[in-house]
N, C-alpha and C positions, 0 to 999 in steps of 0.2 A: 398739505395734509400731513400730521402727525402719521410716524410709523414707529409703532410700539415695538420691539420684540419680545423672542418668552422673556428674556432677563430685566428687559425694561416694563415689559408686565407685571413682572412678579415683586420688582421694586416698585411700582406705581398702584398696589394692593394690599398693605397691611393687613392684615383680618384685623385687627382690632375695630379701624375704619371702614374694613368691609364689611362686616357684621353690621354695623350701626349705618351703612349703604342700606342693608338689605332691609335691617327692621325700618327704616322711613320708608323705603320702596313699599315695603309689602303693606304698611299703613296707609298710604295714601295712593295706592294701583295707580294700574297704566295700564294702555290698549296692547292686548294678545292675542291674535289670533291663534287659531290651531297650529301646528307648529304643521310643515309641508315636508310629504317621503315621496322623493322622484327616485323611480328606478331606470338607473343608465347602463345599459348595453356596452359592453366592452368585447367584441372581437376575439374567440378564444380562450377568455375566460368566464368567472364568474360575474355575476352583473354585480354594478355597482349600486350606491347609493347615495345621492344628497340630499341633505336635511337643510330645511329651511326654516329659522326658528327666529319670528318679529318683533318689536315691541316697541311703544312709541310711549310719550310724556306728550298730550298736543299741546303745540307751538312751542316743546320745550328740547326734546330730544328724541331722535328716534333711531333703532338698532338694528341691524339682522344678523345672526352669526350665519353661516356658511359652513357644512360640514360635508365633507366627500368621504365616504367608507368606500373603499379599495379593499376585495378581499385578495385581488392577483397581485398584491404589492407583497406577500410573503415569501413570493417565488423572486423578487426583487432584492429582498433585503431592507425594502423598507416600510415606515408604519401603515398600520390599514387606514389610519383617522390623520384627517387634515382638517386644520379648522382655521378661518379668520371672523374676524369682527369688524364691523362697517358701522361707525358710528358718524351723523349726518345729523345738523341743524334741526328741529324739529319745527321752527318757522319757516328758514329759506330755502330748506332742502340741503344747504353745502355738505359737500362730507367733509367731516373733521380730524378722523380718525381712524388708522385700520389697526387693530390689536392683535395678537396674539392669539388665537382662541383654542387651543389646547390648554396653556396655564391661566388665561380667564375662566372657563368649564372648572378645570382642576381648581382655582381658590373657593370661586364662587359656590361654588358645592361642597367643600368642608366648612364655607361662612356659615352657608345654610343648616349645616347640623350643631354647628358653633352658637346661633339664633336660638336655634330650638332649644338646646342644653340650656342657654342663659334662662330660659323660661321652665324648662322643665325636669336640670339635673338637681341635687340638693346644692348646696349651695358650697360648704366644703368639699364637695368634691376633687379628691386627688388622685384618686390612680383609675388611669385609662387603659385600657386592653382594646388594642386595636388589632382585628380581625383580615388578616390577609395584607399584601407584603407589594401594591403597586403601587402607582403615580400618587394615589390620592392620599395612600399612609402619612407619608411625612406631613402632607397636605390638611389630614386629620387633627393630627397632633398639635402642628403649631395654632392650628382655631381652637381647638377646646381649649388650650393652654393660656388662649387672649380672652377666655371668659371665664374661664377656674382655675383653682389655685392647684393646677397639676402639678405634683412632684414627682412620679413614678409614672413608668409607662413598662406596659408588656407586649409584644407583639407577636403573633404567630401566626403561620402561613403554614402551607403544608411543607415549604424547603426552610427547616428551620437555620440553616446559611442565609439566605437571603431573609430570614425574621432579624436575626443578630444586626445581619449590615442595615436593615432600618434602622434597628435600636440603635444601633452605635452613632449614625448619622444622626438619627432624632437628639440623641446626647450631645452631641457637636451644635446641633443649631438652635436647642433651646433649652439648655443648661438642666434638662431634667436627668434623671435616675431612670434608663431605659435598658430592657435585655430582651431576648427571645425568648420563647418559652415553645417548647413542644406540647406541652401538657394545658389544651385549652380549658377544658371542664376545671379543673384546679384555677385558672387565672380569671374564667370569667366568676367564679365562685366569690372570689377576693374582688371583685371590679366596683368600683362605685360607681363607672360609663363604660360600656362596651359599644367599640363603634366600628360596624364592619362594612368592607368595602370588596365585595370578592364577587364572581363570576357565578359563583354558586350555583346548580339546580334544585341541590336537596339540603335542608336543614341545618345549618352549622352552629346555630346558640340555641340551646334547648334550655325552654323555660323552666325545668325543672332546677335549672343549675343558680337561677337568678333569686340574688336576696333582698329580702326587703330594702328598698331604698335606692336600688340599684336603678339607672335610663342605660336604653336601647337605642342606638341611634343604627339605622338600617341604611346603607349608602347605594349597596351595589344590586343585582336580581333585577334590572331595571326589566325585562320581559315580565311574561305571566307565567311562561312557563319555568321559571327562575325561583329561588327560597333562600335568605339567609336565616330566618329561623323559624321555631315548629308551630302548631299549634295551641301548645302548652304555653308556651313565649304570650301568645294574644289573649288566651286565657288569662292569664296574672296579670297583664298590665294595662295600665290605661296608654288607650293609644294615640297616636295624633301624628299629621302628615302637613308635606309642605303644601300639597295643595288638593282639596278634596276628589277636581276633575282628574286632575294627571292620576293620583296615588289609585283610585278606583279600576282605571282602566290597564295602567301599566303594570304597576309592581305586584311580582308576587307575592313578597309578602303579606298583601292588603286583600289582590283578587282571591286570591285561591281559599280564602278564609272566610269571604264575602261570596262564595260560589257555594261552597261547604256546607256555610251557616255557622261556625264557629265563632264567626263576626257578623253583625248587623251592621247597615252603615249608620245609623243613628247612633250607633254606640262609639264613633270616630269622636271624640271629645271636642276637636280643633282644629284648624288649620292653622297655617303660619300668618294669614290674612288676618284670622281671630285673637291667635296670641298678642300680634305687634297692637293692635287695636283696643285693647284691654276687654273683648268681649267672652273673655275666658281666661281665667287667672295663672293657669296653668298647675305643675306642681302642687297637689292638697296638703302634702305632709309629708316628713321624712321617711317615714315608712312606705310609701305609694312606691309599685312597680311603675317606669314610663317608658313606654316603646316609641318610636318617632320613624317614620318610614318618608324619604324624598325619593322621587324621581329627578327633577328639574324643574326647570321653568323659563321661559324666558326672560321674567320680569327681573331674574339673579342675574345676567347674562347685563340686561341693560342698567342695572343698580352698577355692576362692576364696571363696566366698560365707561359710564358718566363719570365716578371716582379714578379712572385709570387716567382719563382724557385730564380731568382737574388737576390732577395730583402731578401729572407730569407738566401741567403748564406753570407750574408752583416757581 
């Protein structure tokens, strides 16, 4: 059985190729079950949690990742999230494959806003303002960058030291014009994408700041009780999500707007199943507001993990 690690992961993931993983994935589905939350008891501490998240191609491939949240690992010294991926024959059963699955999660999930952008940013898009300063930042950057013609990059987080050391690292790995910025209202104001990825509760890109022409791509707030932007934000734009069942029940962005009535869900434009599909064209006009909101999915999980397994057997 192949054993990927993160570095042989993350070499075995191009986004360019991950992208165009996910837009045939999401054109042509695969079997998803609900994704499984077991809570495990740990002795002393807080209880844990593993995620069980499936997805098959039949008789072609089939996936589960594996995710244990450990919240008594900070008393440790080490991460709360562990994650592998188990990729297995989809005729025989064999396993094929165990990946990575912290940097499969981390690609596959800036693919997926990288997807959405190709469909829904204007088309010269070049300067991206990326919204908060962890795993998935650089993560962000290098997928918009394999679908637009990004030359500048801003980044800001609340420690604007750790916004700089993205940038400067984003500079090193893909030859852009990147710095930190303290002053977000000013940067998303200039953005042609704003793509954020933070913990958020309340509010962080107010749609009052966004100019015509400008996509939203909303990364992080995966609860309900979570927000990266207002309701002004849902107001001006057209919106659209990776997928109508996850985005509805998880993300804040989507429920709390949808609870409100700020948002109807008839008024959701799209999914990523609709876009890759051509049954909604996406982007109307240079001028259009687009807001795009992911949770996950499984089906990104096993689009990555098929190309991880191929790409390394090259």
């Amino acid at each position: 059985m192949l054993l990927l690690s993160e570095a042989e992961t993350r070499k075995a993931l191009p986004f360019s190729r991950l992208v165009d993983a996910l837009d045939a994935m999401f054109k042509t589905g695969c079997e998803m079950p609900v994704r499984h939350h077991h809570d495990m008891a740990v002795p002393g501490e807080p209880d844990a949690t593993m995620l069980l998240m499936p997805a098959w191609v039949p008789g072609e491939f089939a996936g589960v990742k594996i995710v244990n949240v450990m919240p008594g690992n900070s008393e440790r010294g080490l991460p709360a999230i562990s994650a592998e991926y188990l990729l297995s024959d989809g005729k025989t059963g064999q396993m094929l494959a165990m990946i990575d699955g912290g940097e499969l999660t981390a690609r596959r999930t800036a693919a997926a806003s990288a997807l959405a952008a190709r469909y829904l940013a204007r088309r010269d898009a070049n300067h991206l303002v990326v919204v908060g300063t962890g795993r998935l930042s650089l993560n962000l950057i290098g997928a918009h960058a394999a679908v637009r013609p990004i030359t500048k990059v801003s980044v800001w987080g609340r420690n604007l030291e750790k916004a700089q050391a993205v940038a400067e690292e984003a500079h090193e790995l893909y030859d852009v014009a990147a710095e930190g910025v303290g002053d977000l209202e000013t940067a998303v104001r200039a953005a042609d994408i704003v793509s954020a990825a933070t913990l958020s509760s309340d509010p962080l890109i107010r749609g009052e700041w966004l100019m015509p022409g400008t996509h939203v791509d909303l990364v992080g707030a995966f609860k309900p009780s979570m927000r990266e932007s207002d309701d002004e934000a849902i107001r001006r734009s057209s919106v659209f999500v990776d997928t109508r069942d996850g985005c509805t029940k998880e993300g804040g962005d989507i429920t709390q707007p949808l609870a409100s009535g700020v948002l109807h869900a008839e008024a959701i434009k799209a999914d990523l199943y609709e876009l890759s599909r051509g049954a909604y064209s996406g982007r109307a006009s240079d001028e259009e507001i687009t807001l795009f909101k992911s949770v996950g999915a499984a089906l990104e999980d096993l689009a990555g993990a098929i190309l991880a397994y191929r790409t390394a057997q090259d």
